[in-house]
OpenMM code with the backbone's topology and positions (N, CA, C; nanometers):
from openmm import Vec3, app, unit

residues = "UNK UNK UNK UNK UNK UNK UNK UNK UNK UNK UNK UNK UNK UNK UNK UNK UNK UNK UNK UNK UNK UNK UNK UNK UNK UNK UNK UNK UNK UNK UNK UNK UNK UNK UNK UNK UNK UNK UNK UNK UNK UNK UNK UNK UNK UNK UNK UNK UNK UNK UNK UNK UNK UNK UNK UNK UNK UNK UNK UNK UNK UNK UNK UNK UNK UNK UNK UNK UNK UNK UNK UNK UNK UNK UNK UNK UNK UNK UNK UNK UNK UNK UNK UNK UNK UNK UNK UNK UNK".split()
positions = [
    Vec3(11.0882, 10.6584, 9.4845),
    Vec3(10.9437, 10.6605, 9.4928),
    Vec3(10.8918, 10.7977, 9.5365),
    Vec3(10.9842, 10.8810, 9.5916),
    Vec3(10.9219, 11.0330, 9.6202),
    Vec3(10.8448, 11.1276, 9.5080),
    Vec3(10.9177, 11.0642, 9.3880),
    Vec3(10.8442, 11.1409, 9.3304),
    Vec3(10.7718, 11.0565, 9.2428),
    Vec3(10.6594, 11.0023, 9.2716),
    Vec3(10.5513, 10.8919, 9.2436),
    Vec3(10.6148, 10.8228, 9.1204),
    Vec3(10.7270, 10.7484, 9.1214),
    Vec3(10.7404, 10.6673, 9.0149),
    Vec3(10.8661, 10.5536, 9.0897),
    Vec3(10.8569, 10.4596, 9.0396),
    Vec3(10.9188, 10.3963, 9.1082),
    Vec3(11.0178, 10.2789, 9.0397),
    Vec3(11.1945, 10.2816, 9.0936),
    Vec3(11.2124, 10.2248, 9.0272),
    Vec3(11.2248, 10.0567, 9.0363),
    Vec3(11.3284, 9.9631, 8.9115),
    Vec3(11.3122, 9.8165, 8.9339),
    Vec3(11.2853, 9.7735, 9.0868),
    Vec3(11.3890, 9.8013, 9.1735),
    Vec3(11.4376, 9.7557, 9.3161),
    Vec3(11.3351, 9.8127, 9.3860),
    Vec3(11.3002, 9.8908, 9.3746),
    Vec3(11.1802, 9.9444, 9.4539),
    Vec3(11.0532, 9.8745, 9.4449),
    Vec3(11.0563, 9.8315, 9.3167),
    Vec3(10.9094, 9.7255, 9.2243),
    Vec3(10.9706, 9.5854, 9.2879),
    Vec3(11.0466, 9.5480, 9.3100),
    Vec3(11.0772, 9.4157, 9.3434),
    Vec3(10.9963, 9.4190, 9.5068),
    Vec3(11.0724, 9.5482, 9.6055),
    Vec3(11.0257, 9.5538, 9.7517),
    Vec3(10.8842, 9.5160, 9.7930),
    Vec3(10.8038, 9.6228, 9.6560),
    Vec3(10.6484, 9.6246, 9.6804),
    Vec3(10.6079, 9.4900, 9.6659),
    Vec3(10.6164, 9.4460, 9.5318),
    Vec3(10.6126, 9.2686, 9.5223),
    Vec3(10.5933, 9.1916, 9.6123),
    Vec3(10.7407, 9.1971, 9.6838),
    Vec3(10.7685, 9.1017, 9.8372),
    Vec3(10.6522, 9.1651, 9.9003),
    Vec3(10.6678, 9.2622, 9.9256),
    Vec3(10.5239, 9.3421, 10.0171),
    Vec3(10.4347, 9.2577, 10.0111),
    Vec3(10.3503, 9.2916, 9.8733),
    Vec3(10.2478, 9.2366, 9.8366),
    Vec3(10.1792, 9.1115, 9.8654),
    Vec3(10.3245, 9.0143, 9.8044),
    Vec3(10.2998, 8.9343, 9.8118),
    Vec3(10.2709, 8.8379, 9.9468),
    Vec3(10.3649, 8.9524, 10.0427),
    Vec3(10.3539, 8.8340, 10.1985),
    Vec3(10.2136, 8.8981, 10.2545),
    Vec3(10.1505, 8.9935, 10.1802),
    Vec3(10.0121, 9.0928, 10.2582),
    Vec3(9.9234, 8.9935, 10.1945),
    Vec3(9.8998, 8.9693, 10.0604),
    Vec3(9.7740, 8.8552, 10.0092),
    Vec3(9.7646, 8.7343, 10.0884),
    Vec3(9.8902, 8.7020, 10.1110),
    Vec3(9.8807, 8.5065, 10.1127),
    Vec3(9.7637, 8.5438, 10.2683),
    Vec3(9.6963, 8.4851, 10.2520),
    Vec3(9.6203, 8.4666, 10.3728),
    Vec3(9.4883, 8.5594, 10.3248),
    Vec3(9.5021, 8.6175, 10.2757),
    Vec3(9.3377, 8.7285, 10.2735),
    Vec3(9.3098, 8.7452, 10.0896),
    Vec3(9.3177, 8.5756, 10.0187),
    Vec3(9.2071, 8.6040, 9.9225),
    Vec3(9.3068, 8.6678, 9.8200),
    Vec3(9.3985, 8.6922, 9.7990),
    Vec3(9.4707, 8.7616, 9.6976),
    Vec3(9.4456, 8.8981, 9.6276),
    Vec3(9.4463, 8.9560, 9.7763),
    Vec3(9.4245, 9.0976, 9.7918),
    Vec3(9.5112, 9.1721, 9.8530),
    Vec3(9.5120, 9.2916, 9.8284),
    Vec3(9.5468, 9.4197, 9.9606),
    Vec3(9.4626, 9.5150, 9.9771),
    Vec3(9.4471, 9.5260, 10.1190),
    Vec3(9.3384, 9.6192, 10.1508),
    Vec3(9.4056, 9.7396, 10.1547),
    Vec3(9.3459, 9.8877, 10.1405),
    Vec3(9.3904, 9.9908, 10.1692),
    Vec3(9.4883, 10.0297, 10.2282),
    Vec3(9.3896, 9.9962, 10.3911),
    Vec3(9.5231, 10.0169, 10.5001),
    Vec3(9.6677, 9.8905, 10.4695),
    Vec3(9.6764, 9.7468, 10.4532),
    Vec3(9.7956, 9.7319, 10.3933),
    Vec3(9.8701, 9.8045, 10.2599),
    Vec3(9.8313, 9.8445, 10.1915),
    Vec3(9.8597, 9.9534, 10.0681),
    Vec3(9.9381, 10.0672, 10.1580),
    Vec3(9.8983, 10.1179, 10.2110),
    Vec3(9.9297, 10.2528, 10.3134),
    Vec3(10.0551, 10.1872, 10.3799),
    Vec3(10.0444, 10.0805, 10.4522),
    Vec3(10.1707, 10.0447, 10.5804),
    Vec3(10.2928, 10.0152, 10.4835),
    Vec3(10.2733, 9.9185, 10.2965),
    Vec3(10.3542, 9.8709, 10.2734),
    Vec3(10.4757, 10.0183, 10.1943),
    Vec3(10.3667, 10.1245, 10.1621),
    Vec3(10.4758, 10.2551, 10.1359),
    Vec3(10.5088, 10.2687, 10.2554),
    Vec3(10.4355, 10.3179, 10.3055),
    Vec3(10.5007, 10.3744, 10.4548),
    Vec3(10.6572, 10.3437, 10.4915),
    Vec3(10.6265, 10.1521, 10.5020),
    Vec3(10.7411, 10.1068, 10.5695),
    Vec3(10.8538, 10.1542, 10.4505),
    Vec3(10.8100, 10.1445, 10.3190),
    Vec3(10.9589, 10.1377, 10.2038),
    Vec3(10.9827, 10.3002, 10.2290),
    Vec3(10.9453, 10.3352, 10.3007),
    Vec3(11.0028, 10.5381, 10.3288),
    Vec3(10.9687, 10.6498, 10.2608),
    Vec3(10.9082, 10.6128, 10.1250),
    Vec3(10.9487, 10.7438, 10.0341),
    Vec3(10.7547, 10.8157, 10.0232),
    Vec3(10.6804, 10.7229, 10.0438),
    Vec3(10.5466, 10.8428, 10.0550),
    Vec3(10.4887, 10.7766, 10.2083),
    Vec3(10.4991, 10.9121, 10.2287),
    Vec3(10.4379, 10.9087, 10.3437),
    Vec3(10.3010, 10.9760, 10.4180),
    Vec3(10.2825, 11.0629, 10.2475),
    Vec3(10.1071, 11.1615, 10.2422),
    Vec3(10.0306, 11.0831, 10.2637),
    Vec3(9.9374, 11.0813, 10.3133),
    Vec3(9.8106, 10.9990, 10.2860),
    Vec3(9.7226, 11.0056, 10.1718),
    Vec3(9.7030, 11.1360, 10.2212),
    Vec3(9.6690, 11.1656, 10.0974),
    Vec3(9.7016, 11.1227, 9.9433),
    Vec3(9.8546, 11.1715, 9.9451),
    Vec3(9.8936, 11.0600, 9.8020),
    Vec3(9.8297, 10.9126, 9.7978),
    Vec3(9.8677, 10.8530, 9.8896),
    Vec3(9.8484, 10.7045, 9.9013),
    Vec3(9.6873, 10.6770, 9.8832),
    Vec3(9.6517, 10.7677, 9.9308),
    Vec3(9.4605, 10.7546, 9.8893),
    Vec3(9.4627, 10.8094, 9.7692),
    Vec3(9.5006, 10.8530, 9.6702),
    Vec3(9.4927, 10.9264, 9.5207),
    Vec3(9.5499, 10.8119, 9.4466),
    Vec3(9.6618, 10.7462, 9.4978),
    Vec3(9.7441, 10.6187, 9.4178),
    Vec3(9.6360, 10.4479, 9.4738),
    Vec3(9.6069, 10.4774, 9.5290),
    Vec3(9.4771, 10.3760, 9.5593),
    Vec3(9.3886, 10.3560, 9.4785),
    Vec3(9.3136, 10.5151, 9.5469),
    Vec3(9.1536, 10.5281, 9.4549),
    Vec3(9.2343, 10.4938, 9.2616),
    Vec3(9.3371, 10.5392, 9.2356),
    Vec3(9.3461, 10.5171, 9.0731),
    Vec3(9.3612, 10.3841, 9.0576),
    Vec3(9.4307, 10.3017, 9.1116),
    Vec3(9.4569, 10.1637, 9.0821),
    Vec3(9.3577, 10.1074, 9.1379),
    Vec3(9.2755, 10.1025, 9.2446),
    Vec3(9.1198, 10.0293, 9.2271),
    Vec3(9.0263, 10.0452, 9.1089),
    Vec3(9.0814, 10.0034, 9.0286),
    Vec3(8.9687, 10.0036, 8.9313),
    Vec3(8.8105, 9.9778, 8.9325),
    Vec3(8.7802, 9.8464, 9.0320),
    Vec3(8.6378, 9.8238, 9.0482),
    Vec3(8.5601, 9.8757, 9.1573),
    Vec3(8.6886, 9.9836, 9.1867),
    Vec3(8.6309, 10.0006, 9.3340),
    Vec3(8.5749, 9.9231, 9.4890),
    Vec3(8.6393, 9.8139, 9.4750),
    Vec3(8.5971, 9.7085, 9.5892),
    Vec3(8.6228, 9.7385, 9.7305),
    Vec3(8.7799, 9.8562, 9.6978),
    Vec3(8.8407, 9.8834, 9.7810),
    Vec3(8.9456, 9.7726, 9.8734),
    Vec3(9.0023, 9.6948, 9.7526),
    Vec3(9.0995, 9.6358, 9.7612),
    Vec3(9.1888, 9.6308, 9.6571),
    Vec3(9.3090, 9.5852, 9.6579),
    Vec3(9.3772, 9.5873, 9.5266),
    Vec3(9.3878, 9.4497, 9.4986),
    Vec3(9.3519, 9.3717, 9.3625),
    Vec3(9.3757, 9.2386, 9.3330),
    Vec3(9.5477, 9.2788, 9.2273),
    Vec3(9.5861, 9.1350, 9.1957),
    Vec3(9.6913, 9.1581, 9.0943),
    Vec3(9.6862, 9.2559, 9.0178),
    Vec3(9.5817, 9.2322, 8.8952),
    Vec3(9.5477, 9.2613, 8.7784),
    Vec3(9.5460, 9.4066, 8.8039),
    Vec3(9.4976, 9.4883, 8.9148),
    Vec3(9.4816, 9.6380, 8.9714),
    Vec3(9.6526, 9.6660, 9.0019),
    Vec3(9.6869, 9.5672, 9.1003),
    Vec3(9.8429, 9.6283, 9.0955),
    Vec3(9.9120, 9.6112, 9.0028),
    Vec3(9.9233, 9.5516, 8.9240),
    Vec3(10.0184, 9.5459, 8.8188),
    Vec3(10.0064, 9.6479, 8.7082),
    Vec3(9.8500, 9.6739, 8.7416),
    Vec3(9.8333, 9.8438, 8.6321),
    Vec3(9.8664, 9.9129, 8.7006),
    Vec3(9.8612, 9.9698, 8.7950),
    Vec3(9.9250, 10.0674, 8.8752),
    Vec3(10.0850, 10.0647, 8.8635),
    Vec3(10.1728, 9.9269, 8.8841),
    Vec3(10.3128, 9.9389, 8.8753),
    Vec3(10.3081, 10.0052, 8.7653),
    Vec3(10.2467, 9.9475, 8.6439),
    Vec3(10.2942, 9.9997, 8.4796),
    Vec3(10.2934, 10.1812, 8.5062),
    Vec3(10.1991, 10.2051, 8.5584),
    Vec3(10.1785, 10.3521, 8.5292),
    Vec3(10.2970, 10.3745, 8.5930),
    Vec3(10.3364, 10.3991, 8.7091),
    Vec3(10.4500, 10.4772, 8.7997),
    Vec3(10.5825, 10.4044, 8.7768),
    Vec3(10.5670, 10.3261, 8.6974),
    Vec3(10.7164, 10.2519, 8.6677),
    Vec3(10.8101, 10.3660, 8.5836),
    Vec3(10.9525, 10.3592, 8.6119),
    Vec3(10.9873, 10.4520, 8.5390),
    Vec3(11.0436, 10.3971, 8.4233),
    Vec3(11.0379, 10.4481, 8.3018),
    Vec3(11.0622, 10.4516, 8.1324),
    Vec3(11.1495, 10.3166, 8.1499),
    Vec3(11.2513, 10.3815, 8.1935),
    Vec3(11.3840, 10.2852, 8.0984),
    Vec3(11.3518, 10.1597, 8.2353),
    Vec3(11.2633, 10.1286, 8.3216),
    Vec3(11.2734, 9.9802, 8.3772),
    Vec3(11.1506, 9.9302, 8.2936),
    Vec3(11.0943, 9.9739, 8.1818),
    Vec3(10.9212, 9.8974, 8.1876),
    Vec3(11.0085, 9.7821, 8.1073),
    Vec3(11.1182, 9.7719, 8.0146),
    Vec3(11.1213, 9.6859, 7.9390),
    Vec3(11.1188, 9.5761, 8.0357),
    Vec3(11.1835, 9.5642, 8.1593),
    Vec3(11.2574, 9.4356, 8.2465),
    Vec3(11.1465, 9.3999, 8.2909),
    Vec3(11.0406, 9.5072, 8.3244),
    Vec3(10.9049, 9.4247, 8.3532),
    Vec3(10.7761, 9.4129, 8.2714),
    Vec3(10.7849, 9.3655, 8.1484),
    Vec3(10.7288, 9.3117, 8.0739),
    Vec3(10.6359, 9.1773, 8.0602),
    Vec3(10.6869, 9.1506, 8.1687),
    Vec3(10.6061, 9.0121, 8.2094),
    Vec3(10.4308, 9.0680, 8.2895),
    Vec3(10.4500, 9.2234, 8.3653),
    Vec3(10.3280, 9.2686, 8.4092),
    Vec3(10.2775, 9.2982, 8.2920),
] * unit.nanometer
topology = app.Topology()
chain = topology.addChain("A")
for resn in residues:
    res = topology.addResidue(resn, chain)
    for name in ("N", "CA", "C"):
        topology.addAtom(name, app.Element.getBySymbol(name[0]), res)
């Protein structure tokens, strides 16, 4: 993930992330969870990045991320040879 792309196993981590950050708040992630769940997986730790990889995957600007926002975002930073396995996003 250091260098903004990320691979299968890494896409699986965020997932779990994700997924234990929504259940309870509406089937969302807010910013600051967005920020803690790289953080904790190690590899960005800019803020800055993480506010540039945000602001792009908020699409409506709500300033949360729903599915439909993360799963465009995985597609983009996914790397080549994993997009086939995740085809289901």
């Amino acid at each position: 993930m250091g260098n903004h792309e990320i691979d299968f196993h890494e896409f699986c981590d965020v997932m779990k992330r994700m997924s234990e950050k929504q259940t309870g708040e509406g089937g969302v992630v807010s910013k600051k969870d967005f920020q803690y769940i790289l953080t904790e997986l190690g590899d960005i730790r800019n803020k800055a990045v993480i506010d540039e990889i945000f602001a792009e995957a908020d699409v409506d600007g709500d300033g949360v991320l729903d599915y439909d926002e993360f799963a465009f975002m995985v597609r983009n930073y996914m790397i080549d040879e994993d997009l086939d396995t995740c085809k289901c996003l």
